[in-house]
N, CA and C atoms as an extended XYZ file, in Angstrom:
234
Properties=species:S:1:pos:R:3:atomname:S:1:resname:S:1:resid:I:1 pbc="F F F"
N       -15.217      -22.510        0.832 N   UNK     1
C       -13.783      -22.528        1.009 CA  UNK     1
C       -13.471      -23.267        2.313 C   UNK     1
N       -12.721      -23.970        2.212 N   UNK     2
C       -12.613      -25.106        3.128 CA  UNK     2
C       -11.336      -24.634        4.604 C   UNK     2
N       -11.660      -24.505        5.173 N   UNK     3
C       -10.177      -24.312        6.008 CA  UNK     3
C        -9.256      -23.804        5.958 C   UNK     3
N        -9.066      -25.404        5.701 N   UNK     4
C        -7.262      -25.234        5.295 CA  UNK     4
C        -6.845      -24.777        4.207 C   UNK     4
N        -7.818      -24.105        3.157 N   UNK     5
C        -7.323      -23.905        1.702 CA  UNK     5
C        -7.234      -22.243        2.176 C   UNK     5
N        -7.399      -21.795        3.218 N   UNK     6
C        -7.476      -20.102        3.313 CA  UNK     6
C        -5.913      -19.718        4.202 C   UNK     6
N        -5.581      -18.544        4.623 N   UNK     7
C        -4.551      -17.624        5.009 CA  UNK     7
C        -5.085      -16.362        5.333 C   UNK     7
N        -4.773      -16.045        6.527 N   UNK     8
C        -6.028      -15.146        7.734 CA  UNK     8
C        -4.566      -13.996        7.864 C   UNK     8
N        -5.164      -12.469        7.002 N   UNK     9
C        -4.043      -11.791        7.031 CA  UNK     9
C        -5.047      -10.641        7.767 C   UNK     9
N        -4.485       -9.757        8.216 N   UNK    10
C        -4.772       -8.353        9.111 CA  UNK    10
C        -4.154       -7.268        7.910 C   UNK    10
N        -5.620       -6.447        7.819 N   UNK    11
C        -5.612       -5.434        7.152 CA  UNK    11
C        -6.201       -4.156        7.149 C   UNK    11
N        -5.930       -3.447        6.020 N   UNK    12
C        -6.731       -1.666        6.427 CA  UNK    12
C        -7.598       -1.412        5.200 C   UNK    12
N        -8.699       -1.133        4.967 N   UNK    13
C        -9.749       -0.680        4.362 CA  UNK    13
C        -9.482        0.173        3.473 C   UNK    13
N        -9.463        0.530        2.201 N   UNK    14
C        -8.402        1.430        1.682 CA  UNK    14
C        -9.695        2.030        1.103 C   UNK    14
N       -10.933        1.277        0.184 N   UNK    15
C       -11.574        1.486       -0.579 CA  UNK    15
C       -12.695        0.895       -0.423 C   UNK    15
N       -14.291        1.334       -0.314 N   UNK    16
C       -15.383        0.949       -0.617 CA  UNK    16
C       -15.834        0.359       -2.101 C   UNK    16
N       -16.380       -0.400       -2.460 N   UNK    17
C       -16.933       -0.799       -3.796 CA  UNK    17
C       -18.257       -0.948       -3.624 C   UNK    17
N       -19.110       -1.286       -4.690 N   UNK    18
C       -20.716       -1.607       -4.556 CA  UNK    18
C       -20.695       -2.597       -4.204 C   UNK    18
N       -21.870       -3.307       -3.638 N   UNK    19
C       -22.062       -4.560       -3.640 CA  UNK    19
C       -21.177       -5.337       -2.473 C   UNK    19
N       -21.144       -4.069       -0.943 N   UNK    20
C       -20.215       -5.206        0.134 CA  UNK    20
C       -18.702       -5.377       -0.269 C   UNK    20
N       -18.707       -5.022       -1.187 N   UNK    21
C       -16.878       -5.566       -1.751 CA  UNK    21
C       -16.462       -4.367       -1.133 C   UNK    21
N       -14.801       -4.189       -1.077 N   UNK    22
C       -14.089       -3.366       -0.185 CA  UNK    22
C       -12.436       -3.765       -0.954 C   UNK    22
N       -11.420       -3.099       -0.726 N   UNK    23
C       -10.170       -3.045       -1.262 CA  UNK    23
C        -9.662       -2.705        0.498 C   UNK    23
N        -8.923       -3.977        0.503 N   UNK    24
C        -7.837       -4.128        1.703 CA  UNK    24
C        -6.739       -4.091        1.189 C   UNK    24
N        -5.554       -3.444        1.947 N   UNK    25
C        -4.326       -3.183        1.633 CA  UNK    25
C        -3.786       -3.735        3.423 C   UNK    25
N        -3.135       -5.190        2.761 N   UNK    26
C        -2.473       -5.636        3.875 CA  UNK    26
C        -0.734       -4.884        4.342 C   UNK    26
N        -0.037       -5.488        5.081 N   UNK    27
C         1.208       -4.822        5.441 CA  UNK    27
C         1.870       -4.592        4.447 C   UNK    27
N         1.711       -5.595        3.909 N   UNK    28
C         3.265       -5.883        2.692 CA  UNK    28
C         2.875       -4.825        1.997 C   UNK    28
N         1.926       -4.697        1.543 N   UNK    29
C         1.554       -3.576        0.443 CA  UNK    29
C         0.173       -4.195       -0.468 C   UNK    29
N         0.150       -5.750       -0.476 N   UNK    30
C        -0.548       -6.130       -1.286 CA  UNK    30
C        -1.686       -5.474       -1.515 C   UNK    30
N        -2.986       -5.695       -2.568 N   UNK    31
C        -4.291       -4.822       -2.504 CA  UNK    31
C        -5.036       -6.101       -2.660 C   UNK    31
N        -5.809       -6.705       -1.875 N   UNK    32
C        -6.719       -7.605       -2.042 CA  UNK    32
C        -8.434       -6.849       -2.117 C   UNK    32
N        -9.205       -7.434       -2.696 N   UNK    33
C       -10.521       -7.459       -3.060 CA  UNK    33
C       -11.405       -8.163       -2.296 C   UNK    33
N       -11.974       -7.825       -1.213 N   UNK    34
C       -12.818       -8.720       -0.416 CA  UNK    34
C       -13.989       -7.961       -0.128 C   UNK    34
N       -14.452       -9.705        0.162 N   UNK    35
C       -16.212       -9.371       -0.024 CA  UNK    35
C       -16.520       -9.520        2.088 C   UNK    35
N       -17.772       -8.914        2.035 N   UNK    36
C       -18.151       -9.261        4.029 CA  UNK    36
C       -18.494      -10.801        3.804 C   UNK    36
N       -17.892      -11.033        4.602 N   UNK    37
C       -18.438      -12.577        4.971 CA  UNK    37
C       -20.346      -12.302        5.672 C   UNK    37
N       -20.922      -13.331        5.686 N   UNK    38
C       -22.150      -13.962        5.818 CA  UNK    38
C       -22.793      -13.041        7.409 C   UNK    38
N       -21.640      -13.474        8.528 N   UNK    39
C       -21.932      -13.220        9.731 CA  UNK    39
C       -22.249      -11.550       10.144 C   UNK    39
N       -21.059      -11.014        9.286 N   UNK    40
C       -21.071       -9.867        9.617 CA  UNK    40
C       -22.231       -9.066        8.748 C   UNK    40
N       -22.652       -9.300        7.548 N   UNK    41
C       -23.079       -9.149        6.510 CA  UNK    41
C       -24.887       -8.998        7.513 C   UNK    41
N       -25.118      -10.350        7.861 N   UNK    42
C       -26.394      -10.688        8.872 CA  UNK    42
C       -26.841       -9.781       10.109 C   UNK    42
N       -25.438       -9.473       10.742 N   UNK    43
C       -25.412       -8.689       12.091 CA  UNK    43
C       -25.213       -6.893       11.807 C   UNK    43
N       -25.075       -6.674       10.415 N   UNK    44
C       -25.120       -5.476       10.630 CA  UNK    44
C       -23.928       -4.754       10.851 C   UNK    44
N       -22.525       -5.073       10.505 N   UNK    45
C       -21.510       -4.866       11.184 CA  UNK    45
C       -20.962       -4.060       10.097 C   UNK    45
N       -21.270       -2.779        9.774 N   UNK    46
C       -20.819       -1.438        8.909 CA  UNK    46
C       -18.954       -1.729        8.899 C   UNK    46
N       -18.487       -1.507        7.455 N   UNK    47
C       -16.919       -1.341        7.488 CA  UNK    47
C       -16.786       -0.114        6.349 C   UNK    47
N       -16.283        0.710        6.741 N   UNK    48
C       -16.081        2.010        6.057 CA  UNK    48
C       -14.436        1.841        6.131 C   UNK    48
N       -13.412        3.364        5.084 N   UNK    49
C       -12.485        2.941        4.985 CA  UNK    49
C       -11.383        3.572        5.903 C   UNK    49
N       -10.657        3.034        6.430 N   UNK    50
C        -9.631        3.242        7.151 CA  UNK    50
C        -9.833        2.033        8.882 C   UNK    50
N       -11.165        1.448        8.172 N   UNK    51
C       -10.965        0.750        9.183 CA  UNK    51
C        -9.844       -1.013        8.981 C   UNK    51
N        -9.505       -1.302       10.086 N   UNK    52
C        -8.360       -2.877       10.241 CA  UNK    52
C        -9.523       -3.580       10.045 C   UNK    52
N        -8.987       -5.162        9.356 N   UNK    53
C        -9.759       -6.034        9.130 CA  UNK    53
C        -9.071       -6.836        9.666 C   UNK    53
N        -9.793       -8.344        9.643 N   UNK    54
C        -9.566       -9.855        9.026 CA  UNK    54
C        -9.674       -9.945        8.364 C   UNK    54
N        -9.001      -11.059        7.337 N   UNK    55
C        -9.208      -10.933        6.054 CA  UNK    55
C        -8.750      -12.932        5.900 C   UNK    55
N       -10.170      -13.581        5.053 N   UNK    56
C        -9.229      -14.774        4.674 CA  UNK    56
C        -9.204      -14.771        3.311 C   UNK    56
N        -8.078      -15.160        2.895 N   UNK    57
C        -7.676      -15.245        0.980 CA  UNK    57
C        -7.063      -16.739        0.661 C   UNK    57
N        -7.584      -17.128       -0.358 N   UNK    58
C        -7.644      -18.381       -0.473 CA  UNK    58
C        -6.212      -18.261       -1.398 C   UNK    58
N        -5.876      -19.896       -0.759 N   UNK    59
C        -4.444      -20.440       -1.198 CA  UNK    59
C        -4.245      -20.004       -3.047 C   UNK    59
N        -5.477      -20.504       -3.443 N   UNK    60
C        -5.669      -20.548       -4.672 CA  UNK    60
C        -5.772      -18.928       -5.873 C   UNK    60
N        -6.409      -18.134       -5.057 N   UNK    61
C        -6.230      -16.590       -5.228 CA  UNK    61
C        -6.054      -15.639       -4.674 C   UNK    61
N        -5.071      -15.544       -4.848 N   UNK    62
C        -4.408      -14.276       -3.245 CA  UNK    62
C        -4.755      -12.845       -4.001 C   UNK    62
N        -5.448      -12.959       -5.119 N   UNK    63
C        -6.145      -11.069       -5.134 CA  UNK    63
C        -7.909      -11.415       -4.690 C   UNK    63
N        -8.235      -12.011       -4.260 N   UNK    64
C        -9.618      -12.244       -3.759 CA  UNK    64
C        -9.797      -12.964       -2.347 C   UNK    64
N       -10.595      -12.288       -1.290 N   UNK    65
C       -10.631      -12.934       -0.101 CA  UNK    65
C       -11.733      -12.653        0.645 C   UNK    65
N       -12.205      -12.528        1.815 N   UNK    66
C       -13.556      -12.703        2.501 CA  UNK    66
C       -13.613      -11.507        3.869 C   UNK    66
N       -13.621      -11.105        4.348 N   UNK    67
C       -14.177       -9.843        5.322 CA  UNK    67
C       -14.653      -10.745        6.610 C   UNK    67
N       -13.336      -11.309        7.575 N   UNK    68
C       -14.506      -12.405        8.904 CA  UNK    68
C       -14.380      -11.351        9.857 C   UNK    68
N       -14.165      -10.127       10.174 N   UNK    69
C       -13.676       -9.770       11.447 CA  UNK    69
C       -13.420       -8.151       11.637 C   UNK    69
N       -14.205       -7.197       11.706 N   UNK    70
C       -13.515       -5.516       12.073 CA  UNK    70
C       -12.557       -5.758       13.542 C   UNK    70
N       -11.447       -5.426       13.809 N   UNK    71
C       -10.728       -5.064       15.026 CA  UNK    71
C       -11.145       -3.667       15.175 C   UNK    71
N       -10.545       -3.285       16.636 N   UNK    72
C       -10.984       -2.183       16.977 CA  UNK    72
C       -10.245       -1.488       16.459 C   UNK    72
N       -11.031       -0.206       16.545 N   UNK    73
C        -9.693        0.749       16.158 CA  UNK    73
C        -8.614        1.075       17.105 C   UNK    73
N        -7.536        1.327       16.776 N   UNK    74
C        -6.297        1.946       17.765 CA  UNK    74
C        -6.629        3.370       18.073 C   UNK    74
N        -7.285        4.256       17.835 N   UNK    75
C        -7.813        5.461       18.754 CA  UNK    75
C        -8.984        5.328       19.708 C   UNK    75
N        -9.081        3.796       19.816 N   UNK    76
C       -10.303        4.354       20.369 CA  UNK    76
C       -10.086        3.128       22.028 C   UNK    76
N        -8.633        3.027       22.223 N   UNK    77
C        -8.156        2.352       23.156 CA  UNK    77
C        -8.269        3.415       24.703 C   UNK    77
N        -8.782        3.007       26.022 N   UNK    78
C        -9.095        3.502       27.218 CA  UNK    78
C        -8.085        3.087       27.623 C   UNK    78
């Protein structure tokens, strides 16, 4: 997926699936289907649900998108 063909939305973890896949529920309400991207996937970077994401979803299918990024959580601000 090339770039410019994606749209980088911030989201919340609603649902685990097999296989790395996960159900994000962005602001609006939408429910997208995303998979961990490569990096995080490599490094070990656990996403369970209720955690915020990154999320990129391609121009072309906005119910399918990619996992680049966990933010922190908001309770766990010093």
């Amino acid at each position: 997926m090339p770039k410019d063909d994606v749209i980088e939305f911030e989201g919340t973890v609603v649902e685990a699936m097999p296989n790395t896949t996960f159900k994000v529920k962005l602001p609006n309400g939408h429910i997208v289907t995303a998979q961990l991207s490569g990096k995080l996937r490599m490094n070990y970077i656990r996403i369970v649900p209720g955690d915020r994401v990154t999320i990129e979803v391609s121009i072309y299918d906005l119910n399918k998108g990619r996992i680049t990024w966990r933010l922190p959580s908001e309770n766990n601000q010093s």
